[in-house]
Backbone as JSON, one array per atom type, in Angstrom:
{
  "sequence": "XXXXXXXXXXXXXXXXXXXXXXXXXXXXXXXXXXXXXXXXXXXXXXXXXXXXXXXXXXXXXXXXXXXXXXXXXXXXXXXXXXXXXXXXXXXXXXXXXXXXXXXXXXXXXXXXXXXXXXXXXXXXXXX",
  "N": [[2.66, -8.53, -12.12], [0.0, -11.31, -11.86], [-3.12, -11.69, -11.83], [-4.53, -13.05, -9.95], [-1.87, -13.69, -7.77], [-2.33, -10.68, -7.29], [-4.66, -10.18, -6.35], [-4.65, -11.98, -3.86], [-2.64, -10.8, -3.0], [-3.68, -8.37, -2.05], [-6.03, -9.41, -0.77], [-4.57, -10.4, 1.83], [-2.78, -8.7, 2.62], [-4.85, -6.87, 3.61], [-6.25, -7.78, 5.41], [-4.16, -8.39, 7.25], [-3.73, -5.16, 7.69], [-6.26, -4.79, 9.47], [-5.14, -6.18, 11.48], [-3.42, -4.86, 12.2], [-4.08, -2.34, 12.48], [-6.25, -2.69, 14.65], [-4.35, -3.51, 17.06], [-2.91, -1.52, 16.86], [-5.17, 0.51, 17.94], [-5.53, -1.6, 20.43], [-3.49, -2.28, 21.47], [-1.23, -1.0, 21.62], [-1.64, 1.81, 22.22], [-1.27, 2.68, 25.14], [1.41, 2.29, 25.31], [3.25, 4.16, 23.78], [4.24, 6.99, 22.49], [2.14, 9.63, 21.68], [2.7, 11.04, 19.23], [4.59, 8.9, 18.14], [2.05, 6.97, 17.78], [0.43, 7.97, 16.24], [2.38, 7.81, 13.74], [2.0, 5.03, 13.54], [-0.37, 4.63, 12.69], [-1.1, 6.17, 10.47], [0.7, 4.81, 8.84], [-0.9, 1.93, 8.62], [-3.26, 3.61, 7.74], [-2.4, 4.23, 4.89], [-1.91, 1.9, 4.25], [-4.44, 0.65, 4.04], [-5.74, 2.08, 1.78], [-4.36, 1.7, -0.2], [-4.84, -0.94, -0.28], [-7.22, -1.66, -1.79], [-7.02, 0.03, -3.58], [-5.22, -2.15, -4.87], [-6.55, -4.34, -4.94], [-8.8, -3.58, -6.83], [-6.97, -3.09, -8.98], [-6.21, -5.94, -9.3], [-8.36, -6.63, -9.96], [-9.42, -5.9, -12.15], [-6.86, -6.62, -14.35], [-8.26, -9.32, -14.13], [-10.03, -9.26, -16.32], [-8.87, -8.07, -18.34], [-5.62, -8.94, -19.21], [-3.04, -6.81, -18.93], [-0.13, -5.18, -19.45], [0.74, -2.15, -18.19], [-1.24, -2.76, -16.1], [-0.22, -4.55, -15.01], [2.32, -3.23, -13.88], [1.19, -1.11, -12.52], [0.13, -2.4, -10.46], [2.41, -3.52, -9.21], [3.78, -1.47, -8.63], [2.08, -0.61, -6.67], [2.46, -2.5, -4.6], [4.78, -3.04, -4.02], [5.68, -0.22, -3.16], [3.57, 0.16, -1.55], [4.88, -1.62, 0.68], [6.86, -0.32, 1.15], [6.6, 2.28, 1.99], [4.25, 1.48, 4.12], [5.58, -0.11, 5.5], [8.1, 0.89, 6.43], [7.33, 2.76, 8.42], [5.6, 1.53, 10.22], [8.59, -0.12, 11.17], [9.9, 1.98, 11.99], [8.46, 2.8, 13.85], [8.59, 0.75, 15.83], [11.2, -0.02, 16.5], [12.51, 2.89, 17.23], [14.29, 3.5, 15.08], [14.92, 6.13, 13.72], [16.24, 6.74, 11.12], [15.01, 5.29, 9.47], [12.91, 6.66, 8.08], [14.16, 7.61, 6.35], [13.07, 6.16, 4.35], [10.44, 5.6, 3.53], [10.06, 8.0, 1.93], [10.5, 6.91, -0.61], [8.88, 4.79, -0.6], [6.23, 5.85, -0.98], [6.68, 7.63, -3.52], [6.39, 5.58, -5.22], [4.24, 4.41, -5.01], [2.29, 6.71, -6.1], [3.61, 6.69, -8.13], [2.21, 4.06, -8.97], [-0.17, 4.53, -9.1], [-0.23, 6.88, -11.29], [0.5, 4.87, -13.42], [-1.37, 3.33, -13.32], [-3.73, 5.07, -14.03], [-2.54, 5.88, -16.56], [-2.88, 3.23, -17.91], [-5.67, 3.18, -18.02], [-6.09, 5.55, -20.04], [-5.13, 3.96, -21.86], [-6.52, 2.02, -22.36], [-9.16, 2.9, -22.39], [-9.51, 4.94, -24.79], [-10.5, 7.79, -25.71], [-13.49, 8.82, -27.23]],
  "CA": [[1.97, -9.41, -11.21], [-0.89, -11.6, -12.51], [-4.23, -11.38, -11.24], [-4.58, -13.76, -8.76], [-1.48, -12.94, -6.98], [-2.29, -9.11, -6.89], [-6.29, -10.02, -5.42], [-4.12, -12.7, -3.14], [-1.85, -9.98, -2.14], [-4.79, -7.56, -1.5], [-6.97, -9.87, 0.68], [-3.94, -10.81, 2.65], [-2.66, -7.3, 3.34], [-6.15, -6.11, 3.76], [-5.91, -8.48, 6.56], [-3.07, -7.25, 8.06], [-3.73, -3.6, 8.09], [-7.39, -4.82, 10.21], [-5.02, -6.87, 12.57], [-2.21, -3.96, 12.97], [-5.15, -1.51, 13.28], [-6.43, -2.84, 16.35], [-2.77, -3.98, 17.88], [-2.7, -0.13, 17.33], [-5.43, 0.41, 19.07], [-5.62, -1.91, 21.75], [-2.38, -2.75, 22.01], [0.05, 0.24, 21.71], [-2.11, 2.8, 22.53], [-0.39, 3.09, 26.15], [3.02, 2.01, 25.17], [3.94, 4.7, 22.7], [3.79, 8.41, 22.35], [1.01, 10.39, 20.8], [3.56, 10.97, 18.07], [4.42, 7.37, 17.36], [0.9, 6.62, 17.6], [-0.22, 9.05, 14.67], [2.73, 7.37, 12.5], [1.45, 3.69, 13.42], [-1.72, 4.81, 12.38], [-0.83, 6.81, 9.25], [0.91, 3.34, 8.29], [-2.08, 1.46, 8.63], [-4.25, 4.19, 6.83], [-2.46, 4.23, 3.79], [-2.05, 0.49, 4.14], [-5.55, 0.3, 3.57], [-5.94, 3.14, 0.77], [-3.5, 1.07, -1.75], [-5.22, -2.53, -0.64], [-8.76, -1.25, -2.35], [-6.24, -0.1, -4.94], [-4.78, -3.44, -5.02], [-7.83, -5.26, -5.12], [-9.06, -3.23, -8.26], [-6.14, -3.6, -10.12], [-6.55, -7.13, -9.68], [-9.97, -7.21, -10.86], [-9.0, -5.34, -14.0], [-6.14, -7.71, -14.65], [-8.88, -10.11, -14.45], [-10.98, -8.84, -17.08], [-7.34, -7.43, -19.29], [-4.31, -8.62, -18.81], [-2.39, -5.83, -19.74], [0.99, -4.15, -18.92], [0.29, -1.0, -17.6], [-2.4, -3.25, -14.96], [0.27, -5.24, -13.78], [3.35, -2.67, -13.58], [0.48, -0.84, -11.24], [0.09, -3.44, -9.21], [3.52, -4.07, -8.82], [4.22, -0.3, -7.84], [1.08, -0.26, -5.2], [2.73, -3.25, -3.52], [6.29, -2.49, -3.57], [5.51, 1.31, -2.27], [3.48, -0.43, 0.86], [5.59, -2.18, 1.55], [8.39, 0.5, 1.94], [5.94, 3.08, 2.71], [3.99, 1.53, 5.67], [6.78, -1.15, 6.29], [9.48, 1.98, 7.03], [6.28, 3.91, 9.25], [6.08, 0.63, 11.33], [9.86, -0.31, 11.55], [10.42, 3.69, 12.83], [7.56, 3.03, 15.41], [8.71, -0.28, 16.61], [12.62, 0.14, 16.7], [12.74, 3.75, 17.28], [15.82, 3.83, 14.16], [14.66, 7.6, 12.71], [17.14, 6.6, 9.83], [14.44, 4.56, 8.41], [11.9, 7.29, 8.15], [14.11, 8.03, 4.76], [12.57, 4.81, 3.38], [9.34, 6.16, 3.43], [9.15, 9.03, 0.58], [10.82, 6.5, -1.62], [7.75, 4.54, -0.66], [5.47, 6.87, -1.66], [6.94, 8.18, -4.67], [6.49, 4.24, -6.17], [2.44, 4.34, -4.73], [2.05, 7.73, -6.47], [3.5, 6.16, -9.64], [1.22, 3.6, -9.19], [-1.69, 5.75, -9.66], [-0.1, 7.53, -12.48], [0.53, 3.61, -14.64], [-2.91, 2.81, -13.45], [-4.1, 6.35, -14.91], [-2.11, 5.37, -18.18], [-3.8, 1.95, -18.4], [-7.17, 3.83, -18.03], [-6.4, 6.02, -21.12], [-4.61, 3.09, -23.22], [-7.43, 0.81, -22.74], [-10.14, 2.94, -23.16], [-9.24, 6.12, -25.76], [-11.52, 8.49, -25.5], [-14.52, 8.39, -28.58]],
  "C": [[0.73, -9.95, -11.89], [-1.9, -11.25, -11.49], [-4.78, -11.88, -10.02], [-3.79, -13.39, -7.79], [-1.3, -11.3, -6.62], [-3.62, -9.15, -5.95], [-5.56, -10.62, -4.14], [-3.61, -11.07, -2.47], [-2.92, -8.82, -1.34], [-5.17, -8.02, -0.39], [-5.56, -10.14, 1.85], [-3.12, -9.65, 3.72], [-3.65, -6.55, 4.06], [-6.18, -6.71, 5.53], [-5.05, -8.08, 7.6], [-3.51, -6.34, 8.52], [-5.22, -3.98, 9.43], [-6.27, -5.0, 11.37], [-3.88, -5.25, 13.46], [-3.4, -2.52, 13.4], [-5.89, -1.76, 14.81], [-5.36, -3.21, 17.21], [-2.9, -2.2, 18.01], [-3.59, 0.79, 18.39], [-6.2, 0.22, 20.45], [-4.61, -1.9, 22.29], [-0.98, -1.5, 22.5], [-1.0, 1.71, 22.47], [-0.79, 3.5, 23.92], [0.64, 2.94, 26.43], [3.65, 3.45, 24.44], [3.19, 6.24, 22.57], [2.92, 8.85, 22.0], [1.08, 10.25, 19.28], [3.43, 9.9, 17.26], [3.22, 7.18, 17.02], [0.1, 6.69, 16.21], [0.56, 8.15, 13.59], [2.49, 6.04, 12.43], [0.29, 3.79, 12.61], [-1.46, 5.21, 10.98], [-0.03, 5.01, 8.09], [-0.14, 2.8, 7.69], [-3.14, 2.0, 8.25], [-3.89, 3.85, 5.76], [-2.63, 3.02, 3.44], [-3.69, 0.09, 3.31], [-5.81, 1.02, 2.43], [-5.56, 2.16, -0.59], [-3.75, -1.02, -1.53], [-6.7, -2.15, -1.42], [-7.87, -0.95, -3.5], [-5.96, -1.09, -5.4], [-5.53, -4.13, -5.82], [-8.53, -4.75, -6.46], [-8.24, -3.16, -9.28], [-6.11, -4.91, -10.57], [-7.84, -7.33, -10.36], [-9.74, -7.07, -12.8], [-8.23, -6.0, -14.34], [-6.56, -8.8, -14.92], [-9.8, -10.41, -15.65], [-9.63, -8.61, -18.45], [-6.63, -7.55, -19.0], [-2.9, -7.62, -19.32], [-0.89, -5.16, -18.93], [1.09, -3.37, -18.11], [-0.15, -1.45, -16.13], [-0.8, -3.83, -14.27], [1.79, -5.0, -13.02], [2.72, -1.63, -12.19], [0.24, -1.49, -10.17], [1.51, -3.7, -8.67], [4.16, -2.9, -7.73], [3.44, -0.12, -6.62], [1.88, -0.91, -4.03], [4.09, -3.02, -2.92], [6.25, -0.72, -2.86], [4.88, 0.9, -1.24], [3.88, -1.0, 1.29], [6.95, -1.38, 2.51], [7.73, 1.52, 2.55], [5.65, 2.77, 4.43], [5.2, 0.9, 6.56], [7.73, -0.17, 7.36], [8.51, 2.39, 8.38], [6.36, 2.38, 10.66], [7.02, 0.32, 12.14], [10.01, 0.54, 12.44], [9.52, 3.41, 14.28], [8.2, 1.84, 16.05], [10.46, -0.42, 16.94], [13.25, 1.32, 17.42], [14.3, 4.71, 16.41], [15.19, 5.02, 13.71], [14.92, 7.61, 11.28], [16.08, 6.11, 8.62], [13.32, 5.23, 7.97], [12.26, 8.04, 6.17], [13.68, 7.28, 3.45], [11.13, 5.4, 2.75], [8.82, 6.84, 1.84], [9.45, 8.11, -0.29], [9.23, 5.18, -1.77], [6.48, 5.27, -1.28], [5.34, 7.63, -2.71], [6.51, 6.78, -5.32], [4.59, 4.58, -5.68], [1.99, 5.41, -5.56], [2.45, 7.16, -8.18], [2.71, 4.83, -10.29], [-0.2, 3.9, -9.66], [-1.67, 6.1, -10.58], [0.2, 6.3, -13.23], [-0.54, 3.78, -14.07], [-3.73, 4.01, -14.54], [-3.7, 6.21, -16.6], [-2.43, 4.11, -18.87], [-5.35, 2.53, -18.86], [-7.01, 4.32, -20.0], [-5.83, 5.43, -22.5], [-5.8, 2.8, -23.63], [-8.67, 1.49, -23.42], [-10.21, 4.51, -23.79], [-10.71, 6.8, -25.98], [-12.08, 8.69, -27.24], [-14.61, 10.11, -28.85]]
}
């Protein structure tokens, strides 16, 4: 992903997660279990966790365009999307099935961290 569309994708998700955060809750609060509630929410936490990620991978991409930067970026976005995407879907459909989307979400956000971590110690090799 280049730099622009990874800050793009940031501010625009970042966005999101504000708007589905308050839909959650103003809006659902009294529609939807306790349960659900927690995994709307848990959505919309991590949502935000890996757009601050986002958004600093883009910066650094801005500064280095480098490999590593933009295979991290690629994994942040593609894991929230299956991550929170699945956590939403499950709350708003009530399919369970799709709750197996999830870890595979989370295993790609987690390897995001670990390329970003391996950009860190390409770029700057310890003296």
């Amino acid at each position: 992903m280049s730099a622009r569309l990874t800050l793009l994708s940031a501010a625009l998700l970042g966005a999101l997660a504000v708007c589905l955060g308050a839909f959650a809750a103003h809006g659902l609060r009294d529609q939807l279990t306790p349960r659900m509630l927690e995994v709307f929410q848990t959505g919309v936490t991590y949502q935000f966790y890996h757009v601050f990620a986002l958004f600093g991978v883009g910066l650094l991409l801005q500064r280095q365009d480098r490999r590593l930067l933009r295979v991290s970026a690629s994994l942040f976005l593609i894991g929230m999307l299956l991550f929170c995407g699945s956590l939403y879907l499950l709350v708003a459909t009530g399919v369970h099935y799709l709750g197996m989307v999830t870890p595979v979400g989370g295993v790609l956000m987690i390897a995001g961290w670990l390329t970003l971590a391996g950009a860190v110690v390409k770029a700057l090799p310890e003296k």
